[in-house]
C-alpha positions as CSV (number, residue, x, y, z in Angstrom):
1,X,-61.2,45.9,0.6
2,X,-58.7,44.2,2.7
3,X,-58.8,41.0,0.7
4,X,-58.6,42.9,-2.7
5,X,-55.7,45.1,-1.4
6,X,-54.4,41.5,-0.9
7,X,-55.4,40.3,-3.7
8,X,-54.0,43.1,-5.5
9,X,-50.3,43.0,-3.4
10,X,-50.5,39.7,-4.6
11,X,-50.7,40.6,-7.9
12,X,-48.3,43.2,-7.9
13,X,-45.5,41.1,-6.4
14,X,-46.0,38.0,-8.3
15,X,-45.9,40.4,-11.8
16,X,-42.6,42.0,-9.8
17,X,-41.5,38.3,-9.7
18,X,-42.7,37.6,-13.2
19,X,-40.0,40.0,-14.7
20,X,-37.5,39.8,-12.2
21,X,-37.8,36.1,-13.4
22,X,-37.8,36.9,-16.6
23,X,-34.7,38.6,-16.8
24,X,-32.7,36.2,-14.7
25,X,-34.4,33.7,-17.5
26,X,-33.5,36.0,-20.4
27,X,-29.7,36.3,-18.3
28,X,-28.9,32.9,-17.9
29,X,-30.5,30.9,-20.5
30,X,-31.3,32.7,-23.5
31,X,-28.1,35.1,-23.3
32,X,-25.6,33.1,-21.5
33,X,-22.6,34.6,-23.5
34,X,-23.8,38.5,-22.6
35,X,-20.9,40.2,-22.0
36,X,-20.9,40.9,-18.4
37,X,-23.9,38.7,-17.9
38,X,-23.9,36.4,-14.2
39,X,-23.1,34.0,-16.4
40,X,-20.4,34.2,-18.3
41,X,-18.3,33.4,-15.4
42,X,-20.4,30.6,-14.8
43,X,-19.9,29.6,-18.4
44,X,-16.2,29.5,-18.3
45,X,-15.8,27.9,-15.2
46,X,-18.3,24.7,-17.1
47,X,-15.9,24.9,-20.0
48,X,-12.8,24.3,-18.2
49,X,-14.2,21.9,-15.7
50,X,-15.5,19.8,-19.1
51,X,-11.5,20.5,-20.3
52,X,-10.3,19.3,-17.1
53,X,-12.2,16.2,-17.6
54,X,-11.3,15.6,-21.1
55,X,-7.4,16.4,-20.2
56,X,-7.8,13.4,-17.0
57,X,-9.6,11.0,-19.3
58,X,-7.0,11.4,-22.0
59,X,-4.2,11.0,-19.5
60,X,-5.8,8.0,-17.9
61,X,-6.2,6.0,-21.2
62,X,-2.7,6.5,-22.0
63,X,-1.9,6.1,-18.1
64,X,-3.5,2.9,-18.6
65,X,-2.1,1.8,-21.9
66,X,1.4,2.4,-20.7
67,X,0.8,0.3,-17.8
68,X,-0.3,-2.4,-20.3
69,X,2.8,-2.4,-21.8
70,X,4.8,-2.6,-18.9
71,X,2.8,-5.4,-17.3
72,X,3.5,-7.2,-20.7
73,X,7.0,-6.8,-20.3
74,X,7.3,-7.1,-16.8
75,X,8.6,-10.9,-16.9
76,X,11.5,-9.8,-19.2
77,X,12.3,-6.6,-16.9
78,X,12.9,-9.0,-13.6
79,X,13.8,-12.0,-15.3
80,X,16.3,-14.1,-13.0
81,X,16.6,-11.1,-10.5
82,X,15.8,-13.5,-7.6
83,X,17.0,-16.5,-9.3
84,X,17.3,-19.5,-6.7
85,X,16.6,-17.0,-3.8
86,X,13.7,-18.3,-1.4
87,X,11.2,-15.7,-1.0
88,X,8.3,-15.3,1.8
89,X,5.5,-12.9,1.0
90,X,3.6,-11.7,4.0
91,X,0.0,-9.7,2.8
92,X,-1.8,-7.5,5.4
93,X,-5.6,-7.7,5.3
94,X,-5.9,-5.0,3.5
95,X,-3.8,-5.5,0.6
96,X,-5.7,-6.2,-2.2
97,X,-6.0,-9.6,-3.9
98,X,-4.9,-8.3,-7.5
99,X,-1.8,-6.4,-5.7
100,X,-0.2,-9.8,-4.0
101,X,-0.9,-12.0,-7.1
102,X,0.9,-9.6,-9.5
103,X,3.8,-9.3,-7.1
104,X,4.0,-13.6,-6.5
105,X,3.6,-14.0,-10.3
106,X,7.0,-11.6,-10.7
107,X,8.4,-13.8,-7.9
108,X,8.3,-16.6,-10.0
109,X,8.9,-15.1,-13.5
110,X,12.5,-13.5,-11.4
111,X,13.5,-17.3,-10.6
112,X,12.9,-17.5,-7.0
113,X,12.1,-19.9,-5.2
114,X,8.1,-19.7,-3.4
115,X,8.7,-19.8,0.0
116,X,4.7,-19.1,0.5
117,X,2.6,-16.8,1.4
118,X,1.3,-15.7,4.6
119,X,-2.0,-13.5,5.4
120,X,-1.5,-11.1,8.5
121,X,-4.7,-10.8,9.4
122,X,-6.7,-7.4,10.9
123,X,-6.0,-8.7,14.5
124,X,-1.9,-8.8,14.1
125,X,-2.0,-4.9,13.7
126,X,-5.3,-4.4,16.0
127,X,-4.7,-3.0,19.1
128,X,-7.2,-5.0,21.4
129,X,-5.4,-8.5,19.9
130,X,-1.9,-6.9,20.7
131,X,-1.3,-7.9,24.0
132,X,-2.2,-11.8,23.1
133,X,-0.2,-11.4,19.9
134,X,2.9,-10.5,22.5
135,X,2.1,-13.7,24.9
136,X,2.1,-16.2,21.8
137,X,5.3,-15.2,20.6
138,X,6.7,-15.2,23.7
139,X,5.6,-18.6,24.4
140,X,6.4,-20.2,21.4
141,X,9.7,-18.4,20.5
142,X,12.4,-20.5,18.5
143,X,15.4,-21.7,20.9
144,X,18.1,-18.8,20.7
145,X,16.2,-16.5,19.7
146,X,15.6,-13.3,21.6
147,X,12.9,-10.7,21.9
148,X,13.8,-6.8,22.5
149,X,13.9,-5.3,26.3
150,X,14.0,-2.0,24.3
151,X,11.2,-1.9,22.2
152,X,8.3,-3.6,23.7
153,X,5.9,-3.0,20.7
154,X,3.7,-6.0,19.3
155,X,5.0,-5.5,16.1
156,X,8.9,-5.6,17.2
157,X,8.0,-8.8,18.8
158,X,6.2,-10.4,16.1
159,X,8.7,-9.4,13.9
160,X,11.4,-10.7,15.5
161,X,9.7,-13.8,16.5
162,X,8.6,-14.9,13.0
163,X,11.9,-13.6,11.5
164,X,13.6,-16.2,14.0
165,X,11.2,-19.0,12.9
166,X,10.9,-18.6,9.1
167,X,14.1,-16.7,7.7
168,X,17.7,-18.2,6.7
169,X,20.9,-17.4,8.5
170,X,22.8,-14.7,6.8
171,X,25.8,-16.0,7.2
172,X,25.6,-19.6,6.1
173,X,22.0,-20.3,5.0
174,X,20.9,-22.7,7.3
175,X,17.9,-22.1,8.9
176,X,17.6,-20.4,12.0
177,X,15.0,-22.3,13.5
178,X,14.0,-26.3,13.1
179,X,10.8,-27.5,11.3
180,X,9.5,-28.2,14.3
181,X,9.4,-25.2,16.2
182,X,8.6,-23.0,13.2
183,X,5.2,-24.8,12.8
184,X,4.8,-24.5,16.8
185,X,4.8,-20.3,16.1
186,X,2.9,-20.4,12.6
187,X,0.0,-23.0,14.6
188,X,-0.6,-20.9,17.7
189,X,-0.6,-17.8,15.3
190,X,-3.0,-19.2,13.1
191,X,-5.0,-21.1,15.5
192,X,-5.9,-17.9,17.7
193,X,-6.4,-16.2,14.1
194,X,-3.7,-13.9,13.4
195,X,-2.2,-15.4,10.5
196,X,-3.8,-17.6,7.6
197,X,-1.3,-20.1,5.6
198,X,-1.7,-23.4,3.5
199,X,-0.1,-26.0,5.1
200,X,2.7,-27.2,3.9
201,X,3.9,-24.3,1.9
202,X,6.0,-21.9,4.1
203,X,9.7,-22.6,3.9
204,X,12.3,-20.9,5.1
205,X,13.5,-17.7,3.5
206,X,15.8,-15.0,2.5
207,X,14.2,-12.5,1.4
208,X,10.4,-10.8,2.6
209,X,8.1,-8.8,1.0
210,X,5.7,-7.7,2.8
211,X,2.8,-6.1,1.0
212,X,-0.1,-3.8,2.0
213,X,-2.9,-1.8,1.2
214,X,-3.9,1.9,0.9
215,X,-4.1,2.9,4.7
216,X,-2.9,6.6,5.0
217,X,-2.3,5.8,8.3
218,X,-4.4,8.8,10.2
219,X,-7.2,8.2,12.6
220,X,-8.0,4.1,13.3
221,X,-5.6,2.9,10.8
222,X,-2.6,4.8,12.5
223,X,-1.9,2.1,15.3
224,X,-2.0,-0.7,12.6
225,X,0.5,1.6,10.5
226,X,3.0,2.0,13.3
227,X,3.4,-1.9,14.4
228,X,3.4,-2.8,10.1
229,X,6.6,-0.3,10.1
230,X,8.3,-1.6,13.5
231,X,7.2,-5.7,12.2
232,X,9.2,-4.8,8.8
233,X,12.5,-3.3,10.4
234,X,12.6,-6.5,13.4
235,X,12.0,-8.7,10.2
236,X,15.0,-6.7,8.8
237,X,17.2,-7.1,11.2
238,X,17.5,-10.8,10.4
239,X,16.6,-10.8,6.7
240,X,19.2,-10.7,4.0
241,X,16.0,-8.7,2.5
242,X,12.8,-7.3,3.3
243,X,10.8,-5.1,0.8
244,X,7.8,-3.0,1.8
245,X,5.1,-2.7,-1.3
246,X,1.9,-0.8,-0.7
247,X,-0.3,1.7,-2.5
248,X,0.7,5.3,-2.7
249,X,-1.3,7.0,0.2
250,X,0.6,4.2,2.5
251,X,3.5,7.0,1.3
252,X,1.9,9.4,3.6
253,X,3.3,10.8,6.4
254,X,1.9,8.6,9.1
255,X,1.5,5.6,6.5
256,X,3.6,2.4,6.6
257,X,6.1,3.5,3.5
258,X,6.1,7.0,5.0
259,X,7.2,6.1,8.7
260,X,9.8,3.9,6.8
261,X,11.4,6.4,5.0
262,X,11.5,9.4,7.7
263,X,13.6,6.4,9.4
264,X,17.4,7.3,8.8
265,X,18.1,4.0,10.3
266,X,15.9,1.6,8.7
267,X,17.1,-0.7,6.2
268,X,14.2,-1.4,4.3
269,X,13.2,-0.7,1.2
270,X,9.8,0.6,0.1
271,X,7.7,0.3,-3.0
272,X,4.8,3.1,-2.8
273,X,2.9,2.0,-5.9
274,X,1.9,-2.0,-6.1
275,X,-1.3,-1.5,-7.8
276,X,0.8,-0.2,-10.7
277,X,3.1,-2.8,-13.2
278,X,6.0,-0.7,-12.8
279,X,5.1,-0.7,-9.1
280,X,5.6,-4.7,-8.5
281,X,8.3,-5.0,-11.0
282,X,9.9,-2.2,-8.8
283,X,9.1,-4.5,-5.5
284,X,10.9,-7.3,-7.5
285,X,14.0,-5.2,-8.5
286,X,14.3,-3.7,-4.9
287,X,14.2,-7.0,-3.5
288,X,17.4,-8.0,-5.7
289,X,18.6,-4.5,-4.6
290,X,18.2,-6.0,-1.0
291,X,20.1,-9.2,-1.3
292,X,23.3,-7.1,-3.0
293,X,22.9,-5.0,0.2
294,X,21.5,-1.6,-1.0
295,X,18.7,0.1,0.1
296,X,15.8,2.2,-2.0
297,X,12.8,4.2,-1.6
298,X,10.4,3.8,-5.1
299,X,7.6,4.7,-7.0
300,X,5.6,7.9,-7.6
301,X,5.5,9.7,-4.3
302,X,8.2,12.8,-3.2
303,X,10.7,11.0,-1.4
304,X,11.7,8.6,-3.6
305,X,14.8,7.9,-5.2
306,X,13.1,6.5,-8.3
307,X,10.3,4.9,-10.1
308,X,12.4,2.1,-10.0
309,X,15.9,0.0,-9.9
310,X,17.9,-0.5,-12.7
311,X,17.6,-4.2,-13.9
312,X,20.6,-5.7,-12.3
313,X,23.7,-6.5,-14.8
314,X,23.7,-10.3,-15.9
């Protein structure tokens, strides 16, 4: 008896099952528009996601097709901005590849002269390579040149140091350090592998652009964010120039561009949307912006003056 009673229980529940079942079947599948029915909601809530979808496909196809255009035109838009102006890019190792040679092809559509490029490789913004970073340009600073008792950072110190050794006085042009003892700086730096150069392409310059990646800036990357910002404004201090181009979360608060711009005092000028055309036409335009002595915040982000400069007046 007690294994029919089962038997039966068994029965009984699986039948209560069965319909219970049934009518979540009947509910969901075969009636999905009953009015009232659990899924109606559900219904509408697939429809507008699908909607949603359509509406961020759309607007990336014509995202993308304007950015098309503007990439096509782009060589018109900064055409003899930087004409005759030397100009140094610096990458970080995150920057993507696609990102710097967009930027160095407008660098030589706007007339300027290449000045080269150099790669700042992971271990000039890690923290565990900072104190060596320090002792190198310490060692092998240019003659006159001087290294902050204020700010003791790695990226103050690197900034000022390769600023000394690569840039153009303001005043007259010449160079501020000799051949000699910028490759003495750009060896040691490569040779303990902070930077990465082609020899015989660095020159001196007057203006920097120094473009990154997409580091928000929070959690491991926040170190490397701080030194990029405090590197760019010692750079600054001796440019006629210097241009910060990165991605748009770089625009974050505790990114690179964002540091930059919550800095009243800083005199660079930021571009928080390289991957886009606008964005490294924008890096160009801000450079010329640089060398008549203004300074702008651009691209997509909050604080921002504008997408872009003006093309300067011929």
């Amino acid at each position: 008896m007690a294994k029919k009673k089962r038997r039966t229980g068994t029965a009984v529940a699986g039948l209560a099952f069965g319909v219970a079942l049934g009518t979540l079947f009947g509910t969901y599948i075969l009636s999905p528009n009953l009015p009232g029915g659990a899924n109606e909601s559900s219904n509408k809530a697939v429809a507008e996601l699908a909607a949603a979808k359509s509406e961020a496909a759309i607007n990336g196809a014509q995202a993308g097709a304007a950015d098309s255009y503007i990439a096509a035109t782009a060589g018109d838009a900064v055409h003899d901005a930087l004409k005759d102006r030397p100009v140094l890019i610096f990458r970080t190792a995150d920057a993507a590849d696609e990102d710097v040679t967009a930027v160095a092809d407008l660098r030589d559509k706007s007339g300027a002269k290449d000045a080269g490029t150099i790669t700042l490789t992971e271990k000039f913004f890690a923290q565990d390579g900072a104190d060596t970073l320090k002792s190198i340009v310490a060692n092998t600073l240019p003659a006159g040149a001087q290294l902050s008792t204020n700010q003791l950072d790695p990226g103050t110190h690197a900034g000022e140091a390769l600023g000394a050794a690569l840039l153009l006085n303001k005043d007259n042009g010449e160079p501020l350090a000799q051949t000699e003892e910028r490759a003495l700086l750009l060896k040691a730096l490569r040779d303990s592998g902070y930077i990465e150069y082609q020899d015989g392409t660095i020159l001196p310059a007057q203006l920097v652009i120094v473009i990154t990646g997409d580091a928000d800036g929070t959690g491991e990357t926040n170190f490397a964010a701080v030194h990029q910002a405090t590197f760019a404004k010692a750079l600054d201090k001796l440019a006629n120039g210097v241009v910060v181009s990165g991605r748009v979360q770089t625009a974050g608060a505790n990114g690179v561009i964002g540091q930059l711009r919550k800095d009243a005092e800083s005199g660079v000028s930021t571009v928080d949307s390289v991957d886009r055309a606008f964005g490294q036409i924008a890096t160009i335009l801000a450079g010329r912006e640089q060398l008549d002595g203004k300074q702008g915040d651009y691209g997509t982000a909050d604080d921002v003056d504008a997408v872009s400069p003006g093309k300067p007046k011929e």
